[in-house]
PDB file of N, CA, C and O in Angstrom:
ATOM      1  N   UNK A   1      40.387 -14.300 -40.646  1.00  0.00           N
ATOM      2  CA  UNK A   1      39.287 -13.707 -39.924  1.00  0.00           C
ATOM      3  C   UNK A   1      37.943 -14.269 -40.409  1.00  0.00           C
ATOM      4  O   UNK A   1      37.131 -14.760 -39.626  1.00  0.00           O
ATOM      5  N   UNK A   2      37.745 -14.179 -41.724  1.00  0.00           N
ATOM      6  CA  UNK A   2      36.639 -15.081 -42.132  1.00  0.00           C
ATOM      7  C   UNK A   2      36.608 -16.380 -42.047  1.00  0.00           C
ATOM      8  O   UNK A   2      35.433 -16.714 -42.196  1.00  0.00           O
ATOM      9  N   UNK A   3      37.236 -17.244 -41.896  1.00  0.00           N
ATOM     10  CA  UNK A   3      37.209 -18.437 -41.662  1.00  0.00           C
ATOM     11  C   UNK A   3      36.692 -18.811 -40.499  1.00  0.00           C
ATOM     12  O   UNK A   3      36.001 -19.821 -40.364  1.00  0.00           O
ATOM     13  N   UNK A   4      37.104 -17.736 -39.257  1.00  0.00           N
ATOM     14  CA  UNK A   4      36.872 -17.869 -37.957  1.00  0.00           C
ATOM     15  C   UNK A   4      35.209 -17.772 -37.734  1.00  0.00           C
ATOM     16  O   UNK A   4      34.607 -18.463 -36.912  1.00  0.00           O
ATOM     17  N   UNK A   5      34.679 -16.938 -38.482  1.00  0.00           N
ATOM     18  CA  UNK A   5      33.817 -16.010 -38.699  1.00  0.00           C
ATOM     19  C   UNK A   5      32.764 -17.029 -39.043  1.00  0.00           C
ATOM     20  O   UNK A   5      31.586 -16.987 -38.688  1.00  0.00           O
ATOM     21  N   UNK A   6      33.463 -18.142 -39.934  1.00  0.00           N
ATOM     22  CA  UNK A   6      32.425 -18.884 -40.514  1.00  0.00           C
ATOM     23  C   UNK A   6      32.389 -20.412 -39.615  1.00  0.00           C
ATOM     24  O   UNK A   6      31.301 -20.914 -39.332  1.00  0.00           O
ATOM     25  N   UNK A   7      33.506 -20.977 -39.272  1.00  0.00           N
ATOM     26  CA  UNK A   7      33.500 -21.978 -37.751  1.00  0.00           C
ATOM     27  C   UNK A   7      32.319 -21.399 -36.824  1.00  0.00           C
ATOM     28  O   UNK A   7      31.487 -22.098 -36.245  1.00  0.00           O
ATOM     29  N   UNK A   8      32.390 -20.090 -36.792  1.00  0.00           N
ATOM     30  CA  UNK A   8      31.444 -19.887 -35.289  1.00  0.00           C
ATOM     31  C   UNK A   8      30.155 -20.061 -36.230  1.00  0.00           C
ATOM     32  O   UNK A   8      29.705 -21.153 -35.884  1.00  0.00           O
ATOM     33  N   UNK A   9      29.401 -19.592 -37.152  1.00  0.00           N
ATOM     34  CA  UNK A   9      28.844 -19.434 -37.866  1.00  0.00           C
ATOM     35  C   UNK A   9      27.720 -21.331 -37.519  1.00  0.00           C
ATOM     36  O   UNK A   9      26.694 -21.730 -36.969  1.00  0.00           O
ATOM     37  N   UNK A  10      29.203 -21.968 -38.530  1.00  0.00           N
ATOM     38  CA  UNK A  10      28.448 -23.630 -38.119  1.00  0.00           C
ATOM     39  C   UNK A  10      28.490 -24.118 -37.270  1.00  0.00           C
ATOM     40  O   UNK A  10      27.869 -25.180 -37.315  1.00  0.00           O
ATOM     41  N   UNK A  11      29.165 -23.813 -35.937  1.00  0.00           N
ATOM     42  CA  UNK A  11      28.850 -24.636 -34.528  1.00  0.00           C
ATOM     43  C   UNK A  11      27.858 -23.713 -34.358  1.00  0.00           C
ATOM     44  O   UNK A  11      27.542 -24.089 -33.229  1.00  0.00           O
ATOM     45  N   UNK A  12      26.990 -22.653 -34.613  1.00  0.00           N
ATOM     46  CA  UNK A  12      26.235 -22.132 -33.818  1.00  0.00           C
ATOM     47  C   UNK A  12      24.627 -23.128 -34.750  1.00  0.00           C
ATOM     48  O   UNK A  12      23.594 -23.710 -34.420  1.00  0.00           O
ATOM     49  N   UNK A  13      25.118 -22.892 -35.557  1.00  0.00           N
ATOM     50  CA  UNK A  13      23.922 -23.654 -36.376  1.00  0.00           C
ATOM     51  C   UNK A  13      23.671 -24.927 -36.162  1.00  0.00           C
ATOM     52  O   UNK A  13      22.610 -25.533 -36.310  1.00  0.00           O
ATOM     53  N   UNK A  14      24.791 -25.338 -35.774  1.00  0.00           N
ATOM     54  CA  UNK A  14      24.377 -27.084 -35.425  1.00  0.00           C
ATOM     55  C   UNK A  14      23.787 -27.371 -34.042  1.00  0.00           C
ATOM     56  O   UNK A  14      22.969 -28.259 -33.800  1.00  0.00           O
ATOM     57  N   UNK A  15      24.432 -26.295 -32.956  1.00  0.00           N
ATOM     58  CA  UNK A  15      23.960 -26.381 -31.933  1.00  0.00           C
ATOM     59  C   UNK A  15      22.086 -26.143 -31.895  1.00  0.00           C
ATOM     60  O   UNK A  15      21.260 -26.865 -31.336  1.00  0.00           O
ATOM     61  N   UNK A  16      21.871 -24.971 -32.640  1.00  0.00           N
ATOM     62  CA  UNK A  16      20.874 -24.775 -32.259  1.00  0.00           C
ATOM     63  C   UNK A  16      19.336 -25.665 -33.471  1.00  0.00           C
ATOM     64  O   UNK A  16      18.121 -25.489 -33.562  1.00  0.00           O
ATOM     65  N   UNK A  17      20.192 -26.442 -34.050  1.00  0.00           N
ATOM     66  CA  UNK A  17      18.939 -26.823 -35.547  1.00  0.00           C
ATOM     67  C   UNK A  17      19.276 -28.707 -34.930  1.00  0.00           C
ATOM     68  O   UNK A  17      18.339 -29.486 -35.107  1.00  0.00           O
ATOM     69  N   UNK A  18      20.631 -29.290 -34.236  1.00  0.00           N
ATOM     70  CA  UNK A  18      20.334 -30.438 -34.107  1.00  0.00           C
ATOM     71  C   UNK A  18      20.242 -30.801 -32.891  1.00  0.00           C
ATOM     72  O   UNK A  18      20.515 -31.980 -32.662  1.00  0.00           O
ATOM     73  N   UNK A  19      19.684 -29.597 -31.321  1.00  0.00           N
ATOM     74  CA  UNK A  19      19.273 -30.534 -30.022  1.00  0.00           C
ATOM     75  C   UNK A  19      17.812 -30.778 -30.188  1.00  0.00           C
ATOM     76  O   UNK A  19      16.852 -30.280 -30.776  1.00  0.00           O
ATOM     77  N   UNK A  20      18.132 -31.927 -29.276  1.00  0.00           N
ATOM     78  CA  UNK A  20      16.496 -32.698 -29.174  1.00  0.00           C
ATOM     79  C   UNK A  20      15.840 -31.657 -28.240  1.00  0.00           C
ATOM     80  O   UNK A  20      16.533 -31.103 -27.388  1.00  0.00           O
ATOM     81  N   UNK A  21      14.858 -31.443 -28.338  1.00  0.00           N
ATOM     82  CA  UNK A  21      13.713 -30.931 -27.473  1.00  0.00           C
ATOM     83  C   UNK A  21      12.903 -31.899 -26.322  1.00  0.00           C
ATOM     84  O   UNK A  21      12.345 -32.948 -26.644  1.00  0.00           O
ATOM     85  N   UNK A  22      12.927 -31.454 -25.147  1.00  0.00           N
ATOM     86  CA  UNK A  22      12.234 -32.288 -24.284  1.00  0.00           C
ATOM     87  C   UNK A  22      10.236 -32.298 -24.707  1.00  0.00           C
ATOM     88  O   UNK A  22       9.509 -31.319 -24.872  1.00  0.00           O
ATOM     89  N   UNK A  23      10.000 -33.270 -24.745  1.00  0.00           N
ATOM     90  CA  UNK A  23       8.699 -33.153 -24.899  1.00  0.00           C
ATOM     91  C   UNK A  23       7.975 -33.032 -23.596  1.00  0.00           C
ATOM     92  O   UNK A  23       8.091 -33.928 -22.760  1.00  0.00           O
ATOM     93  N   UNK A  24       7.172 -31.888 -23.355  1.00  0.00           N
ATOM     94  CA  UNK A  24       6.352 -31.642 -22.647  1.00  0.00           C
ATOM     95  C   UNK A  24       4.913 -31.914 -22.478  1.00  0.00           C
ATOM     96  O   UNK A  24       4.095 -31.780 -23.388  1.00  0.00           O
ATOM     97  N   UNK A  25       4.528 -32.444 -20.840  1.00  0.00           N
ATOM     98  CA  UNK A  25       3.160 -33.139 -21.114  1.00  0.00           C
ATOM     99  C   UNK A  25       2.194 -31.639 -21.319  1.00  0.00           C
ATOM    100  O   UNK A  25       2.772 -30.561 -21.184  1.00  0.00           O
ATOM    101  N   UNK A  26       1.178 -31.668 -21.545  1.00  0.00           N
ATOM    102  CA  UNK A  26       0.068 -30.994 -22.151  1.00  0.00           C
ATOM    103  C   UNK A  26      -1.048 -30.686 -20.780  1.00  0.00           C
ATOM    104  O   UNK A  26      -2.006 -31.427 -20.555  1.00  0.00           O
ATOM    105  N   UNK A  27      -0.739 -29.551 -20.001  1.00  0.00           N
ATOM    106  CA  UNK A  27      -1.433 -29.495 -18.820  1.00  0.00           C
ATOM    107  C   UNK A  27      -2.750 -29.116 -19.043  1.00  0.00           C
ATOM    108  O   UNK A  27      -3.546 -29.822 -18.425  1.00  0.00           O
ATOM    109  N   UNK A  28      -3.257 -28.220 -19.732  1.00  0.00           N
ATOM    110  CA  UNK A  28      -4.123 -27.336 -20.148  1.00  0.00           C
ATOM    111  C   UNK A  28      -5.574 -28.194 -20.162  1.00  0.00           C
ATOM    112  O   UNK A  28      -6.635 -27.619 -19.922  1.00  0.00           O
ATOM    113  N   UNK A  29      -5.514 -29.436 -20.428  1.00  0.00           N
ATOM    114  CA  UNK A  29      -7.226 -30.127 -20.259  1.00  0.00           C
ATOM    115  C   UNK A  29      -7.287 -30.235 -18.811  1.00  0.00           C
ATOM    116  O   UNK A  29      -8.294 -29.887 -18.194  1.00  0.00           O
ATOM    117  N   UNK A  30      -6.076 -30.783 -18.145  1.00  0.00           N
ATOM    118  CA  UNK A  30      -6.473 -30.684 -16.529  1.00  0.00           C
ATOM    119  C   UNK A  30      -6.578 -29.571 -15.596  1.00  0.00           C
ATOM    120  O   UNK A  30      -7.060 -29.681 -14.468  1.00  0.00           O
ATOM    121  N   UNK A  31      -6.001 -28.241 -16.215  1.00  0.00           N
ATOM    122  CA  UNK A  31      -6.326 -27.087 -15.711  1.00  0.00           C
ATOM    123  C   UNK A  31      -7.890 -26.612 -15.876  1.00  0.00           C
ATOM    124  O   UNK A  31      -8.696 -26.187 -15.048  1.00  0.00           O
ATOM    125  N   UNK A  32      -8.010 -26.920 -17.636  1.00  0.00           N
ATOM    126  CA  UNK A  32      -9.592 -26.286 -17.373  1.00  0.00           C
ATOM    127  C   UNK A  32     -10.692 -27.345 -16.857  1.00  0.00           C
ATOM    128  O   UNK A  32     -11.902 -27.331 -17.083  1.00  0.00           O
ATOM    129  N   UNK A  33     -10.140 -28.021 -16.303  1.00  0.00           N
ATOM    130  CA  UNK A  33     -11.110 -29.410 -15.452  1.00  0.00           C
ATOM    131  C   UNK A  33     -11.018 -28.749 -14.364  1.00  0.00           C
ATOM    132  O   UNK A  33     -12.133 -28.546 -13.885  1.00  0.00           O
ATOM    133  N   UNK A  34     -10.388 -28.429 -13.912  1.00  0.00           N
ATOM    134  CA  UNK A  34      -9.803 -27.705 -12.355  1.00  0.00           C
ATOM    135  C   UNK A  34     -10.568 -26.269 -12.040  1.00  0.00           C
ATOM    136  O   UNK A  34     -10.853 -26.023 -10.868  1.00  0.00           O
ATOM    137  N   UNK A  35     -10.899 -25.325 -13.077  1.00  0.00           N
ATOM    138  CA  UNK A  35     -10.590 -23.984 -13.346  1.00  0.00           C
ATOM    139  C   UNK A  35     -12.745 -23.947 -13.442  1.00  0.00           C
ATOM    140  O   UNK A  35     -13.596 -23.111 -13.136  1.00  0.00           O
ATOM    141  N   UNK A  36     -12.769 -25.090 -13.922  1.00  0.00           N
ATOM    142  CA  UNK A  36     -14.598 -25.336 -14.585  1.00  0.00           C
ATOM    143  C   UNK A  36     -14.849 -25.702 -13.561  1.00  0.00           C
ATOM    144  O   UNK A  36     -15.750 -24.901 -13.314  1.00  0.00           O
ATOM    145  N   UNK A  37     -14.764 -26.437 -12.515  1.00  0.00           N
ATOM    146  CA  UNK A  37     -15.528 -26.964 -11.868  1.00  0.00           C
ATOM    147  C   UNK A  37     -16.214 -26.019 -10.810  1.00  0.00           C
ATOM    148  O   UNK A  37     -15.622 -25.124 -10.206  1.00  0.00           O
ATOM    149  N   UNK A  38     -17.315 -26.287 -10.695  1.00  0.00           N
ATOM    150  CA  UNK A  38     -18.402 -25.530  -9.455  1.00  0.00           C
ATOM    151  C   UNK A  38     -18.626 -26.229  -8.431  1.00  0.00           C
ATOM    152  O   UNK A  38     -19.442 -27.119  -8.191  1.00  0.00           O
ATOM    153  N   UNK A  39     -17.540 -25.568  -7.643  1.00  0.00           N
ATOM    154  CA  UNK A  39     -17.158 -26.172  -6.020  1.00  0.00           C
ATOM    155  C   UNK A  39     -17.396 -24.854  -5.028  1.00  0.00           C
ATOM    156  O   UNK A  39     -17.060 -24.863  -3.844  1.00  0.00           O
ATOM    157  N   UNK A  40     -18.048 -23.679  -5.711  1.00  0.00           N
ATOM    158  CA  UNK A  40     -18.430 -22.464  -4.864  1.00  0.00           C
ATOM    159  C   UNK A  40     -17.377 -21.150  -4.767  1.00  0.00           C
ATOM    160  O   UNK A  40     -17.408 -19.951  -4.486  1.00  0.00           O
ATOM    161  N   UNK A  41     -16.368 -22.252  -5.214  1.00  0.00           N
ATOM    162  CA  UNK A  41     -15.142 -21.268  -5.017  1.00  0.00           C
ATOM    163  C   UNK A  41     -14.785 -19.975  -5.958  1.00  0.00           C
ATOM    164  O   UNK A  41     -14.774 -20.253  -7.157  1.00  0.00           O
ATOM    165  N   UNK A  42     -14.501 -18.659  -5.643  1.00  0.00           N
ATOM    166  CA  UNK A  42     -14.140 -17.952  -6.501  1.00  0.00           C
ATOM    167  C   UNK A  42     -13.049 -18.628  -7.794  1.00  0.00           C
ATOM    168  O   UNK A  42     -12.351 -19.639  -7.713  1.00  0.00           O
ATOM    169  N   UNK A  43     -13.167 -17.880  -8.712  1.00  0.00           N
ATOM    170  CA  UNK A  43     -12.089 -18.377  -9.373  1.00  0.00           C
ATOM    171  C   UNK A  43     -10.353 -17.917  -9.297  1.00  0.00           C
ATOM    172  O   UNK A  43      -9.469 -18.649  -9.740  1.00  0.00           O
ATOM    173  N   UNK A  44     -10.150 -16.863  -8.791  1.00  0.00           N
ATOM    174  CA  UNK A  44      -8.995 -16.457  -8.055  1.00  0.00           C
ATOM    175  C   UNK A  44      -8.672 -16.969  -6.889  1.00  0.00           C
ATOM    176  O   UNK A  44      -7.907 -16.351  -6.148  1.00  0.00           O
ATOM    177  N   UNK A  45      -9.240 -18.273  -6.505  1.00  0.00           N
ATOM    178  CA  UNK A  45      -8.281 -18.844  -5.233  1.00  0.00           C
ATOM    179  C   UNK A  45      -8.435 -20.360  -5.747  1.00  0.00           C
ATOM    180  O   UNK A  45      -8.267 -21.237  -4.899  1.00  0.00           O
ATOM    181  N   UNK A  46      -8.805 -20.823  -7.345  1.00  0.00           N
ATOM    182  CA  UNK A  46      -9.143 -22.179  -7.186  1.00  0.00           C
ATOM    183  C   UNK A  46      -7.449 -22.655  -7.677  1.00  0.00           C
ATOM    184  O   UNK A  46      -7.407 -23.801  -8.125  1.00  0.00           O
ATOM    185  N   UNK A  47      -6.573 -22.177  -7.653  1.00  0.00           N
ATOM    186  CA  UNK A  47      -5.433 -22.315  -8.054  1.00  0.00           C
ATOM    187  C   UNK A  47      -4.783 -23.089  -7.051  1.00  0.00           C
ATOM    188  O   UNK A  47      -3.884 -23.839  -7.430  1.00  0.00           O
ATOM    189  N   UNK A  48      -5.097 -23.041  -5.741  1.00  0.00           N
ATOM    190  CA  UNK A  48      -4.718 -23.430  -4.474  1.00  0.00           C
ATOM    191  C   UNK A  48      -4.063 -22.729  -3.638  1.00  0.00           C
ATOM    192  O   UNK A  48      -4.473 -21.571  -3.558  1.00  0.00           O
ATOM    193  N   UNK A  49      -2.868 -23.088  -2.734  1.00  0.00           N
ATOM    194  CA  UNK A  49      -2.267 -21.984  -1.688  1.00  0.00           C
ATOM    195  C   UNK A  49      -1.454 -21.011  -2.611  1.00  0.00           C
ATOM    196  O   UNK A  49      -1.712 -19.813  -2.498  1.00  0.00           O
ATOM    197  N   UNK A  50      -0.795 -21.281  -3.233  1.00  0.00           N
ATOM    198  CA  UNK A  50      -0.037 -19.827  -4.239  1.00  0.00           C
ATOM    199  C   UNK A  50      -1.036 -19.091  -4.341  1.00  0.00           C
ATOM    200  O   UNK A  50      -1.237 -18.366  -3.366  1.00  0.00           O
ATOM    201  N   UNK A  51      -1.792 -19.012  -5.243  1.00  0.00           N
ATOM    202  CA  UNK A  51      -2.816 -18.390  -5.715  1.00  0.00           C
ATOM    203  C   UNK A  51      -3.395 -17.515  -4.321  1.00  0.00           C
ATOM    204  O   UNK A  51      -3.785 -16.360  -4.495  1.00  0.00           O
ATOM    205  N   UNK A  52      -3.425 -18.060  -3.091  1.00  0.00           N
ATOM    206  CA  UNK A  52      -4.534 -17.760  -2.051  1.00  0.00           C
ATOM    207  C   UNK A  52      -3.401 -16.578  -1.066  1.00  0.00           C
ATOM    208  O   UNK A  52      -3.797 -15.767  -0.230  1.00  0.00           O
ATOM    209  N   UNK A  53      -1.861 -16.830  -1.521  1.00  0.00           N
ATOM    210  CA  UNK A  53      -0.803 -15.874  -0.840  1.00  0.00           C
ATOM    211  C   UNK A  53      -0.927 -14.912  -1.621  1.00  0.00           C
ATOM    212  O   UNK A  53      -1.104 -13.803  -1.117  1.00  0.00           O
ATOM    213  N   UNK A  54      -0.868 -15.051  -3.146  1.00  0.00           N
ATOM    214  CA  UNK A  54      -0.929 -14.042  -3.695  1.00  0.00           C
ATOM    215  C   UNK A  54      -1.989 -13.197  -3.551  1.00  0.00           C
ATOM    216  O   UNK A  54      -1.998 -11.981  -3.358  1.00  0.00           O
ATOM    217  N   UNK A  55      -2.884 -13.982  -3.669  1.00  0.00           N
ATOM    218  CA  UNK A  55      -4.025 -12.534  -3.449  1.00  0.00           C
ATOM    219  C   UNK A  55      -4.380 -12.194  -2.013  1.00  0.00           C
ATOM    220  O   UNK A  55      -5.440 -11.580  -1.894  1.00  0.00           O
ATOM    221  N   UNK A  56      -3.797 -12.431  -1.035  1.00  0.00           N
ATOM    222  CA  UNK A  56      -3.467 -11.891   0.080  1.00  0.00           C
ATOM    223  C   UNK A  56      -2.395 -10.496   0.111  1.00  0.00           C
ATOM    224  O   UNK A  56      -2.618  -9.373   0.562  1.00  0.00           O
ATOM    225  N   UNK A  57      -0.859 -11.178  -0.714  1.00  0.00           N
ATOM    226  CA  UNK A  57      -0.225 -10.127  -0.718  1.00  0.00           C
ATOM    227  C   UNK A  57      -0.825  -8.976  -1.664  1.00  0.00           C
ATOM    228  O   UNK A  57      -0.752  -7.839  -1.199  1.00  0.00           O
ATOM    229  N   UNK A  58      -1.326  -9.103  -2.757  1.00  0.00           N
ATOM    230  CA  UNK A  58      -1.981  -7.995  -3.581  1.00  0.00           C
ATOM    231  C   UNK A  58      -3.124  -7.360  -2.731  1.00  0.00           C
ATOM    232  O   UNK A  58      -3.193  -6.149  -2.941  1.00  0.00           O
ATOM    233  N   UNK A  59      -3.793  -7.696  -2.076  1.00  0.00           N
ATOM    234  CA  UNK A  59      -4.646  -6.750  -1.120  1.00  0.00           C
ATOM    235  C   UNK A  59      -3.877  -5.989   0.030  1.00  0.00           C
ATOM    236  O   UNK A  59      -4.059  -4.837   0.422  1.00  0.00           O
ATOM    237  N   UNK A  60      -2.881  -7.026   0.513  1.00  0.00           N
ATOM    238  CA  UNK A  60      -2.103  -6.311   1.610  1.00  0.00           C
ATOM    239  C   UNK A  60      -1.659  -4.715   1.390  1.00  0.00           C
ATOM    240  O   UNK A  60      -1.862  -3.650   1.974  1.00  0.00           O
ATOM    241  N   UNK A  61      -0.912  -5.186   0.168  1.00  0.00           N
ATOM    242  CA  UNK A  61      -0.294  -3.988  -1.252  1.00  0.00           C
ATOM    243  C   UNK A  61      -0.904  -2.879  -1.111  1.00  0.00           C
ATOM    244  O   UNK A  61      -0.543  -1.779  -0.692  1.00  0.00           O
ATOM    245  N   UNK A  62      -2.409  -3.508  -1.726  1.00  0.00           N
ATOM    246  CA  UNK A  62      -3.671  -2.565  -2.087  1.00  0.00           C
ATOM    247  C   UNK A  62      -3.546  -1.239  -0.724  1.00  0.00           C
ATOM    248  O   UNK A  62      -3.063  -0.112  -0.618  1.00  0.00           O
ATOM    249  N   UNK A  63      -4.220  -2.104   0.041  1.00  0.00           N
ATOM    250  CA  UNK A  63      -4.402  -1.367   1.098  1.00  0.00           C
ATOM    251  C   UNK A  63      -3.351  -0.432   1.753  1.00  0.00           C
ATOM    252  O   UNK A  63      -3.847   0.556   2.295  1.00  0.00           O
ATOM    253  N   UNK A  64      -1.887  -0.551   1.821  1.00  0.00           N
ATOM    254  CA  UNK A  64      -0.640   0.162   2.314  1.00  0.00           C
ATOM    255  C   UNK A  64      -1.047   0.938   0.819  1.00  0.00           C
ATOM    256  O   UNK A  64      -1.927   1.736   1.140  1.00  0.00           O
ATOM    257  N   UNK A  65      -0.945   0.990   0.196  1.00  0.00           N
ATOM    258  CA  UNK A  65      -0.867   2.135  -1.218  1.00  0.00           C
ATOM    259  C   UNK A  65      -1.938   2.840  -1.028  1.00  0.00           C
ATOM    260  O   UNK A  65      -1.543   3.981  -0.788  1.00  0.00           O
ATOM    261  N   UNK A  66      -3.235   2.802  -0.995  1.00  0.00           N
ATOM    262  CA  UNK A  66      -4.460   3.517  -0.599  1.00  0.00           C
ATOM    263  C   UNK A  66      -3.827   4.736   0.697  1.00  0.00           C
ATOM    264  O   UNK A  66      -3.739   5.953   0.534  1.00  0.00           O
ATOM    265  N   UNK A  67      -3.551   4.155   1.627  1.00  0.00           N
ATOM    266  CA  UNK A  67      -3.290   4.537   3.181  1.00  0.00           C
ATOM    267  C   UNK A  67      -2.490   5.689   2.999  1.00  0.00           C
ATOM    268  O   UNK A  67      -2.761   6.805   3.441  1.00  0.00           O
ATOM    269  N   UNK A  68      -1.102   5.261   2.072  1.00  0.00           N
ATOM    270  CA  UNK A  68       0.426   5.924   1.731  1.00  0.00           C
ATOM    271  C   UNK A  68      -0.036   7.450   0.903  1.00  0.00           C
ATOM    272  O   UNK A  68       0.367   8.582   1.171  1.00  0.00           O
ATOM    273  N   UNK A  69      -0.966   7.050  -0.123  1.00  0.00           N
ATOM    274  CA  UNK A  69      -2.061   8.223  -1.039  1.00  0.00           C
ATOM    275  C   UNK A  69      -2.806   9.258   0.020  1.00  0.00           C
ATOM    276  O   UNK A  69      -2.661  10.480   0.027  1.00  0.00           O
ATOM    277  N   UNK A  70      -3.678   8.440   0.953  1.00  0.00           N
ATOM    278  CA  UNK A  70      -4.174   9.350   1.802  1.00  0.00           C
ATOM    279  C   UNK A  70      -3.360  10.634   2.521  1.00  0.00           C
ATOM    280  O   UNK A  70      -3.497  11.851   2.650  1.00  0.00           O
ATOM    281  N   UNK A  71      -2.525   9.686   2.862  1.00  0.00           N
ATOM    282  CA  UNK A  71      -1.348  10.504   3.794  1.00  0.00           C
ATOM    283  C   UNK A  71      -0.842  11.828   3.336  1.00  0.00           C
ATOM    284  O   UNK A  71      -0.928  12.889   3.955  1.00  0.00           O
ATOM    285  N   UNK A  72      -0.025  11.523   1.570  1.00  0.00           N
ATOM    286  CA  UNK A  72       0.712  12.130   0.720  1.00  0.00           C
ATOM    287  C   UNK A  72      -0.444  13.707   0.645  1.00  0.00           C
ATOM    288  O   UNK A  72      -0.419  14.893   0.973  1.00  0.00           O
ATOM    289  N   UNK A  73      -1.204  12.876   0.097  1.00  0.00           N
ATOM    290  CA  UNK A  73      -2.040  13.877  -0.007  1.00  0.00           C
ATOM    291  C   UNK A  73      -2.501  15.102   1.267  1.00  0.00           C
ATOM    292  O   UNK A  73      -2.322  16.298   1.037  1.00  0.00           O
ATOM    293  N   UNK A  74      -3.054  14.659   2.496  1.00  0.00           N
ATOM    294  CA  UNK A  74      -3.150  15.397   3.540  1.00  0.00           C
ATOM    295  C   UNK A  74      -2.303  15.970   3.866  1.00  0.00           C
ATOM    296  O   UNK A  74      -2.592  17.086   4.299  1.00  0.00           O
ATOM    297  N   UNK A  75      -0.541  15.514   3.861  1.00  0.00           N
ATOM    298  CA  UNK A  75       0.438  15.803   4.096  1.00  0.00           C
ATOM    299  C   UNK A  75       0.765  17.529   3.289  1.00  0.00           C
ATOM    300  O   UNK A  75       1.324  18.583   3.593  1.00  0.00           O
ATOM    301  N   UNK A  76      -0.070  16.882   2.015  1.00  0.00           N
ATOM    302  CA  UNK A  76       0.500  18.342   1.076  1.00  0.00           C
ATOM    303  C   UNK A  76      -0.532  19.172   1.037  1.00  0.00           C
ATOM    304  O   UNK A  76      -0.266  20.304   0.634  1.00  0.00           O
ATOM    305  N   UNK A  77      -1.871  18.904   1.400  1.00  0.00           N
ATOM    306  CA  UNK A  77      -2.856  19.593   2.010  1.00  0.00           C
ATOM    307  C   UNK A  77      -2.489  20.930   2.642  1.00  0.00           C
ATOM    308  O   UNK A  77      -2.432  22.047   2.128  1.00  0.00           O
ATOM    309  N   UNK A  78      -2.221  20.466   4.081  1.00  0.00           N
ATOM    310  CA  UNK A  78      -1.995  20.948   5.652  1.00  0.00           C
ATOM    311  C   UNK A  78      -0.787  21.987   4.978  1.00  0.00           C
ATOM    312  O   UNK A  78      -0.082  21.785   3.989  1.00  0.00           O
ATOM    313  N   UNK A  79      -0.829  23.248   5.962  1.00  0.00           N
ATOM    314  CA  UNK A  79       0.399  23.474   5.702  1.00  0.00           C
ATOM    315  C   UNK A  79       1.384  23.664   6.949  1.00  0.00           C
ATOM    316  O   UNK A  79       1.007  23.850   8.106  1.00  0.00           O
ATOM    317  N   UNK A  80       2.672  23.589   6.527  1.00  0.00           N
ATOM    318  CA  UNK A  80       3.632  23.935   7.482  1.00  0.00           C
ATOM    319  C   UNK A  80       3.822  24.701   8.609  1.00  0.00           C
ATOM    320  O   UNK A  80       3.420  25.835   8.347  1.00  0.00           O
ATOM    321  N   UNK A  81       4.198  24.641   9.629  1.00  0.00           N
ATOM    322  CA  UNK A  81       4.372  25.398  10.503  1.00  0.00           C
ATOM    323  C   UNK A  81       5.907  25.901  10.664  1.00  0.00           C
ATOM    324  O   UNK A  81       6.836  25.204  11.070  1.00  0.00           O
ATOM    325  N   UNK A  82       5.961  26.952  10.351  1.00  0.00           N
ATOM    326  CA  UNK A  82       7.437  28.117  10.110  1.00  0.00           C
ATOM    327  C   UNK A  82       7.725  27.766  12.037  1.00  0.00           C
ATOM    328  O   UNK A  82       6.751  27.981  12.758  1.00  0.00           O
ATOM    329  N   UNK A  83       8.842  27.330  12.610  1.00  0.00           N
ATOM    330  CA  UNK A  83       9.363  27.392  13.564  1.00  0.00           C
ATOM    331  C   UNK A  83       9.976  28.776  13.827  1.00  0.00           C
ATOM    332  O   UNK A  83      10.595  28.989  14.869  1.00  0.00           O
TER     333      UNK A  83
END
């Protein structure tokens, strides 16, 4: 049982101490080149079209949740009518 115990032990160690790592390029100077520049634009849409759906759908959101509150509320306002 210990032996087993200790096999898993060193394939787990080798796996994880001898893969190569992909080197990744370094985006972050061309973002804040992107992010700085004064082109008029808010800074929540200079991201491009993602950025410009998303904050479409987050207002969409906004607004159905506001509406849904109003409702809830008036709803529990008002009262019932006993048939």
């Amino acid at each position: 049982m210990f032996r087993h115990l200790r096999t898993l032990q060193q394939i787990s160690r080798r796996t994880l101490s001898s893969s190569a790592r992909r080197q990744l390029e370094n985006k972050v100077p061309h973002k804040q080149k992107m992010f700085q520049e004064d082109n008029g634009m808010p800074v929540h849409l200079k991201g491009g079209t993602t950025d410009a759906l998303l904050y479409r759908a987050t207002m969409a959101l906004t607004v159905f949740g506001c509406g849904y509150v109003l409702y809830a509320l008036i709803d529990a306002a008002l009262p019932k009518k006993k048939d």
